[in-house]
C-alpha positions in Angstrom: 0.0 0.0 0.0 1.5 3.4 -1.3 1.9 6.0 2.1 -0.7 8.1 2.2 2.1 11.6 2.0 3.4 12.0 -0.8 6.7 14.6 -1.2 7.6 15.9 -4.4 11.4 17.2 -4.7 13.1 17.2 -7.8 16.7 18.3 -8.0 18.0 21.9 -9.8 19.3 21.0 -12.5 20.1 24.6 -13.8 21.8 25.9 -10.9 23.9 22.6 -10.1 25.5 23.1 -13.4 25.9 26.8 -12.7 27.5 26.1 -9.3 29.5 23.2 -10.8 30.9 25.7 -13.5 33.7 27.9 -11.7 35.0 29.8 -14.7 38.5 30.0 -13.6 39.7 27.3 -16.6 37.5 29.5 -19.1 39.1 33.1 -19.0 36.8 33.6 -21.9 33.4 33.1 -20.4 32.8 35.0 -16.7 30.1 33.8 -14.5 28.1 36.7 -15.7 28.2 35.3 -19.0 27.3 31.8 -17.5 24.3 33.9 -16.1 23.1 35.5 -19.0 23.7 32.7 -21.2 21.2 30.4 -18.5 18.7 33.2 -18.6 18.5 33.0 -22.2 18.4 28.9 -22.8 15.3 29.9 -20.5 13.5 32.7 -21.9 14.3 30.6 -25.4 12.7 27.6 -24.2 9.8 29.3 -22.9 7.1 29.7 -20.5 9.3 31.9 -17.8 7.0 33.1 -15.7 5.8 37.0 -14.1 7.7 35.8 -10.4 10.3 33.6 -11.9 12.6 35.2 -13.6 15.9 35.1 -11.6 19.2 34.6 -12.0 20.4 31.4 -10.6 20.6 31.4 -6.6 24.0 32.9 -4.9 22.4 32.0 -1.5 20.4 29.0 -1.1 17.4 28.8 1.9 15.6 26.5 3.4 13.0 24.4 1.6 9.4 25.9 1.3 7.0 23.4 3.2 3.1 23.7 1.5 0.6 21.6 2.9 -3.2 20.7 1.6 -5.1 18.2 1.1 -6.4 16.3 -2.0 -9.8 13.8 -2.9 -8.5 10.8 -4.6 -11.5 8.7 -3.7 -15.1 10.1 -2.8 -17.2 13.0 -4.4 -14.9 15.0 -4.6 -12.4 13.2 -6.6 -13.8 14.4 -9.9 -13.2 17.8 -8.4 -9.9 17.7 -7.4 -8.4 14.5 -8.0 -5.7 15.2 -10.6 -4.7 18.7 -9.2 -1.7 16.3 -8.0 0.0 16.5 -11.4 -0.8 19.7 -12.0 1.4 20.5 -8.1 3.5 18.8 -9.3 4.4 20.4 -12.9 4.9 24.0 -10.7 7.4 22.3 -8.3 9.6 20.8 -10.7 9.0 24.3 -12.9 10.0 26.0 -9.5 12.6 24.3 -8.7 14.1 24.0 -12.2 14.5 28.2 -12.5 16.3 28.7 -9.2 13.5 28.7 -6.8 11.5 31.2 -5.3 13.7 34.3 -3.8 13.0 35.7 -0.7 12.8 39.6 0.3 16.6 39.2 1.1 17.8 37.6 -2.1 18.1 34.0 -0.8 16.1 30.9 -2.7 13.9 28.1 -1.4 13.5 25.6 -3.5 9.5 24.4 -2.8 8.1 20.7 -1.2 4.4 19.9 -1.4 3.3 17.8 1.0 -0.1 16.4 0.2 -2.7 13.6 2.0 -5.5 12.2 0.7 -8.5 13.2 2.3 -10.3 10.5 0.6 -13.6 13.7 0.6 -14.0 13.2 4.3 -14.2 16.1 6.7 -13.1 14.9 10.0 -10.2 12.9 8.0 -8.9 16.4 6.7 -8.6 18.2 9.8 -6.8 15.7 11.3 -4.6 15.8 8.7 -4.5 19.9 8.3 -3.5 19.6 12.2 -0.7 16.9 11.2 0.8 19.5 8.4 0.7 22.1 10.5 2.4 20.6 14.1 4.2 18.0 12.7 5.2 18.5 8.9 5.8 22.2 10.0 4.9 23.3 6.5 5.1 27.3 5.7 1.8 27.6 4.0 -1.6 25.5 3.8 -3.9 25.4 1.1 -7.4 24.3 2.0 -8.5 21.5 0.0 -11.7 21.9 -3.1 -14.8 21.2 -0.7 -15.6 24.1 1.7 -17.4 21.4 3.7 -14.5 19.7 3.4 -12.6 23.0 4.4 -14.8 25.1 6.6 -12.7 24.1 10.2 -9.3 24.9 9.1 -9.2 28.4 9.5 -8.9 27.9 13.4 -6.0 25.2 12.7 -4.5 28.3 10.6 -4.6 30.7 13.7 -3.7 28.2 16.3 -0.6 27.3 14.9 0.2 30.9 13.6 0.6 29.2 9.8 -0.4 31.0 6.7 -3.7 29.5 4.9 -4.5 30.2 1.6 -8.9 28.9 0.9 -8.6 27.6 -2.3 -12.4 26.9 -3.8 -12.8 26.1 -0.1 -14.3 29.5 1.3 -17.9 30.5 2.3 -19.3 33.4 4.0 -19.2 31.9 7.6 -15.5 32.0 7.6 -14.9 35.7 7.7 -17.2 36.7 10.4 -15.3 38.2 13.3 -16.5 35.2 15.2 -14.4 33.5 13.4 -10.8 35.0 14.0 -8.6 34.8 10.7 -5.7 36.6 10.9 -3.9 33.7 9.2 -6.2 33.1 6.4 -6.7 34.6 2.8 -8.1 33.8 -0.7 -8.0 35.1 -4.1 -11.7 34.7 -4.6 -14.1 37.7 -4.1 -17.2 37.5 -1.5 -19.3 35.8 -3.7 -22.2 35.2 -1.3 -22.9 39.3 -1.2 -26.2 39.5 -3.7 -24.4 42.2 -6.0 -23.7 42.1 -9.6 -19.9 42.1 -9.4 -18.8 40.3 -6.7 -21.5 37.7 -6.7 -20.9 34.0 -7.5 -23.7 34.3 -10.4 -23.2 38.2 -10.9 -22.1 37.7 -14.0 -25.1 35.6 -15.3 -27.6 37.6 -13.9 -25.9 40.6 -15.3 -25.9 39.2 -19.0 -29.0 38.5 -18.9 -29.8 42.0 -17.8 -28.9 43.5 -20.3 -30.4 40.6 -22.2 -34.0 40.8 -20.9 -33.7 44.7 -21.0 -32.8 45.0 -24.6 -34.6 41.9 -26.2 -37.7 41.2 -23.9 -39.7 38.6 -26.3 -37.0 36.3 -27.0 -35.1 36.4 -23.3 -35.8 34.0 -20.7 -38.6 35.0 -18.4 -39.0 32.6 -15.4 -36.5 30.5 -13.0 -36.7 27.9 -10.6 -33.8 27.7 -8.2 -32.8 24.3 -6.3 -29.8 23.5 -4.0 -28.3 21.8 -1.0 -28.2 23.2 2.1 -24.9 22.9 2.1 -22.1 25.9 2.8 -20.5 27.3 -0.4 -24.2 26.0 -2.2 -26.1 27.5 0.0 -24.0 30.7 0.1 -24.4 30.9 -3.8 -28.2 29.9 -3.8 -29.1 32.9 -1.4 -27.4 35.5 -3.5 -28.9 34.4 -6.8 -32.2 34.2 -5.0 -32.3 38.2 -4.7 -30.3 38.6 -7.8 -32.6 37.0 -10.1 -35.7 39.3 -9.5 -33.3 42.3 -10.1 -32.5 41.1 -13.4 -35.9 40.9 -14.7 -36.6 37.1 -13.9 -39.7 35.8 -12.2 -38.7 33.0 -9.5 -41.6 30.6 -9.6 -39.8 28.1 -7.5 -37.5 27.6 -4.5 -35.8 24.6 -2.5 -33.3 23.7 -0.8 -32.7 20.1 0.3 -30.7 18.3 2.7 -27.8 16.8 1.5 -27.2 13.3 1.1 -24.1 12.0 -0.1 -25.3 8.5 -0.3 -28.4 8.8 -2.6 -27.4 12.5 -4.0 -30.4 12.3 -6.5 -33.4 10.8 -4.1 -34.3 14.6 -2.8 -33.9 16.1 -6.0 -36.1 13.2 -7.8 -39.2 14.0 -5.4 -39.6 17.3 -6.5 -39.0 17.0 -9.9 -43.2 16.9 -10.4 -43.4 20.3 -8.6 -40.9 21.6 -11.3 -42.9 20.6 -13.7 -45.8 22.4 -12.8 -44.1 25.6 -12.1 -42.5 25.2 -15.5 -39.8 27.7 -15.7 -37.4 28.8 -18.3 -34.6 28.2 -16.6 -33.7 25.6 -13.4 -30.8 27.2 -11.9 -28.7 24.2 -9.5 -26.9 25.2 -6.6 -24.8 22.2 -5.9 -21.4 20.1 -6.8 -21.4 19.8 -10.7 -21.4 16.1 -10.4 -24.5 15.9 -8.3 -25.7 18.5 -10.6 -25.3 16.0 -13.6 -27.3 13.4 -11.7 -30.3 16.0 -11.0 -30.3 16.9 -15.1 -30.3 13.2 -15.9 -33.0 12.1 -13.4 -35.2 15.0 -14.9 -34.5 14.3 -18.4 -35.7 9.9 -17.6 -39.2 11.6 -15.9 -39.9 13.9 -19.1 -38.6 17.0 -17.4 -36.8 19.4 -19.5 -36.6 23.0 -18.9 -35.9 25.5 -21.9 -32.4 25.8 -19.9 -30.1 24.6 -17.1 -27.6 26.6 -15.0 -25.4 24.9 -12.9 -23.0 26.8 -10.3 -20.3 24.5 -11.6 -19.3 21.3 -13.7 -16.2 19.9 -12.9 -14.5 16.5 -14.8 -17.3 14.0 -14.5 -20.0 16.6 -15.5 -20.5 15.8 -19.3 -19.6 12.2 -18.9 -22.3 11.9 -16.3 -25.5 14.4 -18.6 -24.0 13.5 -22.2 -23.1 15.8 -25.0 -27.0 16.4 -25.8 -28.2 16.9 -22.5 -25.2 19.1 -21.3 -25.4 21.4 -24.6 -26.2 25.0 -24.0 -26.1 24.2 -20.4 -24.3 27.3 -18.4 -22.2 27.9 -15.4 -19.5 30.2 -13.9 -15.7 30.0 -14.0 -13.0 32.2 -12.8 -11.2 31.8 -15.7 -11.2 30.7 -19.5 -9.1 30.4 -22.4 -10.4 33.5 -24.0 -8.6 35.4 -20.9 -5.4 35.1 -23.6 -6.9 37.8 -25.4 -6.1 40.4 -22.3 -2.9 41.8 -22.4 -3.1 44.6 -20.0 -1.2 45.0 -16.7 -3.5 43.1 -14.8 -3.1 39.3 -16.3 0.4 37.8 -16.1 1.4 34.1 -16.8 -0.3 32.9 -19.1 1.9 31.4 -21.0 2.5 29.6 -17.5 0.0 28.8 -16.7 -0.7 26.2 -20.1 2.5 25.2 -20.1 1.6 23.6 -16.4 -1.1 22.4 -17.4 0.4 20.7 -20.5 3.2 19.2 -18.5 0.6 18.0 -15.9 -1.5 16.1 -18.7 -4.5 17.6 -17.4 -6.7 20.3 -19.3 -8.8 23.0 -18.2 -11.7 21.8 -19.9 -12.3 18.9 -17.3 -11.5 20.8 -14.4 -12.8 24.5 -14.4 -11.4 25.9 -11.3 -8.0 24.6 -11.8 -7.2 28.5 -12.5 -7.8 29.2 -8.8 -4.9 26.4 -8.1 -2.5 28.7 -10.6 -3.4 31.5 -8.7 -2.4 30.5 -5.0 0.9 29.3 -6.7 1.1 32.8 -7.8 0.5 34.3 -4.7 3.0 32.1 -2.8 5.9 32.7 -5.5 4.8 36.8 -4.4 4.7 36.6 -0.9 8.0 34.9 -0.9 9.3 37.9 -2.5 7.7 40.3 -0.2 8.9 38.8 2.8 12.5 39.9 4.1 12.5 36.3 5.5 10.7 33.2 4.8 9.5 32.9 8.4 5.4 32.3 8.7 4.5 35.2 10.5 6.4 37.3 7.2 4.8 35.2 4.4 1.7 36.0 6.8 1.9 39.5 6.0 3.2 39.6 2.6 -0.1 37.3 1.9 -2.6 40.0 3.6 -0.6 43.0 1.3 -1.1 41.6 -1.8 -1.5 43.9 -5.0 -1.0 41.6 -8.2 -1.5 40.2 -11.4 -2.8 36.8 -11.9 -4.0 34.8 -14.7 -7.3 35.8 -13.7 -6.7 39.4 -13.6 -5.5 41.3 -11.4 -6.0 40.1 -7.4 -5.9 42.9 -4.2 -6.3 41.2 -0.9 -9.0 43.0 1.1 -8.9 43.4 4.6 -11.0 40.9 5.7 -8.3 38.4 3.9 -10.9 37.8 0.6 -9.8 39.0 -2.7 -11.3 40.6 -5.9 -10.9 37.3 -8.3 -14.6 36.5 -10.0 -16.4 34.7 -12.2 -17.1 34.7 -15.5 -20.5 33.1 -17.3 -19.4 30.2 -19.8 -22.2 28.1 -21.9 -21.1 24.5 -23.0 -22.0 24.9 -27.3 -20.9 22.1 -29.9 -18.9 20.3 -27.5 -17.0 23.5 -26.6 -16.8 25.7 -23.6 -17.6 29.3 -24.4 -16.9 32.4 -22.6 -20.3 34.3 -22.6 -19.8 38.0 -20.7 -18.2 40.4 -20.4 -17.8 41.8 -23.5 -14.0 41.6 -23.3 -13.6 38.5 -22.6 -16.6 37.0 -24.8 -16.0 34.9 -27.7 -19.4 33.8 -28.5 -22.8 34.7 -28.3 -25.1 33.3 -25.4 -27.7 31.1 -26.6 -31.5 30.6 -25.0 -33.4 28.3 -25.2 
């Protein structure tokens, strides 16, 4: 039986053969030119990223410790389950270019120390307290599930150790009843019922100016169903209010108790009472692969609404609905592929960021929210740099003073410890996943019904 931690370290290659070289038998060639020769190879080569451009290290650190936990087995897995090549394409990418430099010019090469969680709760706090007392990692990244994630925070500020919420946040977490000095994400609130910040602003916003410009032919009614479940519930509440205010008609409402073991039995009992409210659009406030199972059980009882929005799809989604069933179906991502076509200030790595993925063998297309992941490893590789020393309670601080680009666009950390990284409406068309609204980012049209 394979250990259940798992520690990536690959060696630097790059700067062993710098330090190997000495110069003194080639009176031609300096160490400068060793240098700039190196930087070159790796600018040619490409895919050098915003943080990572640096000569090779004169002084080398200590070893960055990050902690988190992944699903391999459970609901989740679909989720989250391969984000353990994609860690491991930035370490190697990391530790290949020199490191990550600290404030004071000295370079940590990076370990990610990863458990499987197996999509249990009390299994992951155990093993977020294990990380943080006895791996004595220097940041931790909450796993996918916020029900998965929603007790770490306190680990966090117990052990005075940086956490970054990955999709793992939900309002409850940054109340002041719930101290988190220690804790930050990129994502903005997206429980707030507001246009911009909202988990389904977007959406509702497009269809706005949809309903406002093209009344006959825009949706008119929608039905919203969810678990009562954190991060769902969260979402469900704010696109409850934001519905009405852009233009819809909400002529149903439910949310039902979660059940991991029969996810579909609630949902199948009030698939009738859909039907008689009829609406244009069923709006699903759960896990996409739960949310698969809801569109397939109403599509074998001759239920089919004009459309379906789901909150999110994730890698099992369209294997689960099939193409037909999943077409014109829309969701939310916080980032797409048609984000290439920015090139101001605010967006950086890119390039990056695919060539991860590539190296990972995992795409985007089959895990949405994989951006999020790129992110975090962003806003370590920044902190570092921020930080006069790699000590916790510096990385702490550099975390909370963020001010960045990212591949999502640019990322301020608020005060509260949440950031200003949202989501995008995307529409699944000929097999393809289209980016719908804004208008800068669009590239194609949004379809109803």
């Amino acid at each position: 039986m394979l250990p259940q931690m798992h520690i990536y370290q690959n060696a630097n290659r790059i700067a062993s053969m710098v330090r190997a070289y000495t110069g003194r038998n080639r009176p031609g060639i300096s160490r400068i030119g060793v240098v700039i020769v190196v930087i070159v190879i790796l600018v040619v080569a490409g895919g050098v990223g915003y943080f990572y451009l640096v000569p090779p290290p004169a002084t080398k650190g200590s070893t960055l410790k990050i902690g988190m936990t992944l699903s391999q087995s459970g609901i989740f897995a679909s989720l989250d389950g391969n984000y353990t090549h994609f860690n491991d394409a930035w370490q190697s990418y990391v530790n290949s270019h020199g490191g990550l430099a600290d404030g004071s010019g000295v370079h940590h090469n990076v370990t990610i120390i990863w458990y499987d969680d197996q999509s249990q709760h009390d299994l992951a706090v155990s093993q977020y307290h294990k990380l943080a007392e006895q791996d004595n990692v220097d940041f931790l990244i909450s796993p996918y599930s916020a029900d998965i994630g929603k007790d770490l925070i306190p680990i966090a500020q117990a052990d005075k150790v940086p956490i970054i919420m990955a999709e793992a946040s939900t309002a409850g977490m940054w109340v002041p009843s719930n101290p988190h000095d220690w804790a930050v994400t990129s994502m903005v609130p997206y429980w707030q019922v507001d246009f911009t910040t909202g988990w389904s602003g977007g959406y509702f916003s497009m269809l706005k100016q949809l309903i406002t410009g093209s009344p006959n032919t825009s949706p008119k009614t929608i039905a919203l169903v969810g678990w009562d479940i954190t991060w769902a519930n969260d979402d469900f509440n704010s696109s409850l209010h934001l519905a009405p205010q852009a233009g819809l008609s909400v002529v149903y409402q439910k949310l039902l108790q979660p059940d991991f073991t029969d996810p579909v039995a609630g949902f199948q009992a009030i698939i009738p009472a859909l039907k008689s409210a009829n609406p244009d659009i069923v709006y699903l406030a759960t896990f996409g692969p739960v949310a698969a199972l809801w569109m397939k059980a109403a599509s074998q009882s001759g239920f089919q609404p004009k459309q379906w929005h789901t909150i999110e799809w994730g890698a099992a989604f369209a294997s689960i609905t099939g193409p037909l069933l999943a077409s014109h179906t829309t969701t939310e991502a916080f980032w797409t592929p048609s984000f290439s076509s920015q090139q101001g200030s605010s967006f950086a790595d890119e390039a990056l960021f695919n060539q991860l993925l590539t190296k990972a063998g995992v795409t985007w297309y089959n895990f949405q929210n994989i951006e999020l992941r790129m992110i975090i490893f962003q806003m370590i590789a920044k902190a570092v740099s921020q930080a006069g020393s790699a000590t916790r309670a510096n990385l702490n601080t550099a975390l909370h003073q963020l001010n960045m680009p990212t591949v999502g666009g640019q990322l301020v950390v608020q005060s509260q410890g949440y950031g200003t990284i949202g989501l995008v409406p995307v529409q699944w068309q000929n097999g393809r996943i289209q980016t719908l609204f804004p208008s800068s980012l669009a590239n194609a049209t949004y379809v109803f019904p």
